[in-house]
C-alpha positions in Angstrom: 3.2 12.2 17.9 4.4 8.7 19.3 3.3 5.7 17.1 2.6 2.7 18.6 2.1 -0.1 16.0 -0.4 -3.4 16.7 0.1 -6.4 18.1 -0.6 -9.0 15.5 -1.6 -12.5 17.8 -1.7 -15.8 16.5 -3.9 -18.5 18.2 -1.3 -21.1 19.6 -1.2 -24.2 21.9 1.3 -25.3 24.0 2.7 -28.9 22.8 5.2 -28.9 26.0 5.3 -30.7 29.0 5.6 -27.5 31.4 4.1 -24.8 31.2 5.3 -21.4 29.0 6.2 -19.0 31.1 4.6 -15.5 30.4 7.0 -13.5 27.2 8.7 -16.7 26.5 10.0 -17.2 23.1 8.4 -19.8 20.6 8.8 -21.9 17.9 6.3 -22.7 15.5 6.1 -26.4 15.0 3.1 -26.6 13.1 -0.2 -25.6 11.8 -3.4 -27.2 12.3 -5.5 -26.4 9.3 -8.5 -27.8 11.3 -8.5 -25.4 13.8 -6.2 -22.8 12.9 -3.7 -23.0 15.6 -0.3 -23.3 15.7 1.3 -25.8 17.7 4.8 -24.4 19.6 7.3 -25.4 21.5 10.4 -24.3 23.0 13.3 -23.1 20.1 15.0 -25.8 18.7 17.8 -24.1 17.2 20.6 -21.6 19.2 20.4 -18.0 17.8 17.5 -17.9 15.5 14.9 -15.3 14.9 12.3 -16.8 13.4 10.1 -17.5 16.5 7.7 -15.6 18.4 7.1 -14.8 22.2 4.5 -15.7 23.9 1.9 -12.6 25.7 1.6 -12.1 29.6 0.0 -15.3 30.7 1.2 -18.4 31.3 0.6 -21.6 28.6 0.0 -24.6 30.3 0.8 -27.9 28.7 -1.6 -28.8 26.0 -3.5 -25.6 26.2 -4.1 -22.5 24.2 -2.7 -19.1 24.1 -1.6 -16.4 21.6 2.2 -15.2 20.7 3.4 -12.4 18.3 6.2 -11.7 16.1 5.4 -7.7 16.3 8.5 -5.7 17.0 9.8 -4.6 19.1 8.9 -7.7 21.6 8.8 -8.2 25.2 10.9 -11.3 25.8 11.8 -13.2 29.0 15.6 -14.0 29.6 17.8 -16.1 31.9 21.0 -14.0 33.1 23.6 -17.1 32.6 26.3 -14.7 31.6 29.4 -15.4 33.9 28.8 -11.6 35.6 24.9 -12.5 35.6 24.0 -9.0 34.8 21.0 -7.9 32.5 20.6 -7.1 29.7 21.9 -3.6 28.4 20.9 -1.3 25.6 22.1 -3.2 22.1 23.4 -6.2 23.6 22.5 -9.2 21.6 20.9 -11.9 23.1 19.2 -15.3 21.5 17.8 -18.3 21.5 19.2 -21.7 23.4 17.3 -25.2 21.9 15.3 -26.2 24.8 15.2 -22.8 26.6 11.9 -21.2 27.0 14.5 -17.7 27.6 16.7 -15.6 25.6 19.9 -15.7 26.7 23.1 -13.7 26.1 25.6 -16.2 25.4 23.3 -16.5 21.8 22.8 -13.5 19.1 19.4 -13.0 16.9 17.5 -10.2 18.9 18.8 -7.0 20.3 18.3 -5.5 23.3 16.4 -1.9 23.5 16.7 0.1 27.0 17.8 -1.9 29.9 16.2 -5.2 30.9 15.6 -6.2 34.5 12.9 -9.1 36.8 13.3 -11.2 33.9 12.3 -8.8 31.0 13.5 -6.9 28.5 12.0 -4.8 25.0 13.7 -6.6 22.0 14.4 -6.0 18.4 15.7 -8.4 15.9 18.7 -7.7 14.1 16.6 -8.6 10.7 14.3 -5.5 11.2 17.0 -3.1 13.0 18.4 -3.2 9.0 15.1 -3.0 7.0 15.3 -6.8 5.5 13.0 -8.1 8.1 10.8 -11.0 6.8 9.1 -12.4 9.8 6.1 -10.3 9.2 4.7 -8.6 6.1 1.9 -7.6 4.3 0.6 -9.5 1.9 -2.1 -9.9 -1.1 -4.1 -12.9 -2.1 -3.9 -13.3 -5.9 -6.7 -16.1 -6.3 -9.7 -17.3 -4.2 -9.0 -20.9 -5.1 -7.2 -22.2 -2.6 -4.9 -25.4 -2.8 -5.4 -27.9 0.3 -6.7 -24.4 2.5 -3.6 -22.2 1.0 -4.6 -19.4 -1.2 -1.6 -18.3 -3.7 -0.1 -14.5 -2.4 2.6 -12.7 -3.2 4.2 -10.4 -0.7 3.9 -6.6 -1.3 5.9 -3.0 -0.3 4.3 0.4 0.4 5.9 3.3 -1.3 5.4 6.3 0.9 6.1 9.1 -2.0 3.3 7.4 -4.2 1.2 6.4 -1.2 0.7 2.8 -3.1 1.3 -1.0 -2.4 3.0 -2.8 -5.4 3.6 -6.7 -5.7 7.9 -7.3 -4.8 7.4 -10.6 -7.6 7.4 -13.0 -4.4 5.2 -15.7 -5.1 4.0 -17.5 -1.7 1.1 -19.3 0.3 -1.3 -17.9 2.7 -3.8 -19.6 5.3 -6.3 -18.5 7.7 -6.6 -19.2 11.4 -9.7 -18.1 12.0 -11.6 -20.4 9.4 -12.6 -17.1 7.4 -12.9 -16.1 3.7 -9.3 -14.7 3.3 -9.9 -14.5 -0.5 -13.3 -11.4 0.4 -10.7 -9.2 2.0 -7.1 -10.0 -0.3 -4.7 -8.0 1.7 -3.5 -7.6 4.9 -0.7 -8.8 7.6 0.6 -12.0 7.9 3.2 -14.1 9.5 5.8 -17.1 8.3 5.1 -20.2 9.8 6.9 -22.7 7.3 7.0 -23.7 4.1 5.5 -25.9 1.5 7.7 -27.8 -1.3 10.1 -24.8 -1.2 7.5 -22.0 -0.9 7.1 -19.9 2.2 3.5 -20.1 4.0 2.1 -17.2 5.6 -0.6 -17.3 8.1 -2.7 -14.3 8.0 -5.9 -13.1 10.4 -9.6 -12.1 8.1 -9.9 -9.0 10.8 -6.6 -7.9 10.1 -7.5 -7.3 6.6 -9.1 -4.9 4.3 -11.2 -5.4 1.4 -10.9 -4.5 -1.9 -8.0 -4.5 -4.5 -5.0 -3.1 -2.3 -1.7 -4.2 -4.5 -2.9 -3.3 -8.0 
């Protein structure tokens, strides 16, 4: 049986000048609390993984879309190698500051299959090894919530036991879609930033399920 996992989206707008091509990769700027979107723009930083890509349409400047750090990703590219092939099964390729492509003269993500017109499947090099942290599963471990952030910790799932247990990292979790995170306590969520030293997570209400998952 082939498992395809979800795509986890998160409400975003474009705070470029030109437009964000379709698969592009992202960075998360910031968060507005009073609307729940992130604001992105293009990487500012060669070879990093924490970004996102955007879906298959077009952002225009100042307008609203959706990206996802699932994985494995569909990311555009820009063949600036000196042979300007594509790219090939476990190449790595990354991030350029001010490129809305990967390219391959960077490392961060790795290829899976062959890419060609522009695209490719990638993987980052975080979750080829297991230590991943983009995206996890979390738990909410009060409702009251500290200028819209409820305190969390981040959780594991141990398949022999069939049981979530807490990992003892203490972090911050908000809501884009201006939901009760605290009525359903555990679910996905992504890292968007951090707070005084603590990681924030950004997490979706109908992503979640209800009831006391970690204990």
């Amino acid at each position: 049986m082939n498992y395809t996992p979800p795509i986890f989206w998160m409400p975003v707008i474009n705070t470029e000048t030109d437009d964000c091509p379709p698969f592009a990769v992202v960075e998360i700027i910031s968060v507005d609390a009073s609307t729940g979107f992130a604001n992105i723009g293009k990487p500012s930083a060669d070879s990093t993984a924490n970004v996102f890509f955007n879906g298959q349409t077009a952002i225009p400047a100042n307008s609203k879309g959706q990206a996802t750090q699932t994985m494995p990703a569909i990311a555009a590219y820009q063949a600036d190698n000196s042979d300007g092939a594509d790219p090939a099964h476990d190449e790595q390729w990354g991030t350029t500051s001010g490129s809305w492509y990967l390219h391959k003269s960077q490392t961060g993500f790795r290829v899976i299959g062959q890419g060609g017109y522009g695209l490719c499947n990638v993987q980052t090099d975080k979750d080829l090894s297991g230590t991943g942290t983009e995206q996890k599963f979390v738990y909410i471990t009060s409702i009251t919530t500290t200028a819209g952030r409820y305190p969390a910790v981040l959780t594991v799932y141990d398949a022999g036991a069939s049981t979530w247990s807490d990992d003892g990292d203490t972090i911050w979790v908000v809501d884009p879609d201006g939901e009760d995170l605290g009525l359903h306590k555990h679910g996905a969520a992504w890292l968007v930033g951090t707070v005084d030293g603590v990681d924030v997570y950004m997490g979706s209400a109908n992503l979640w399920d209800d009831g006391d998952c970690a204990s």
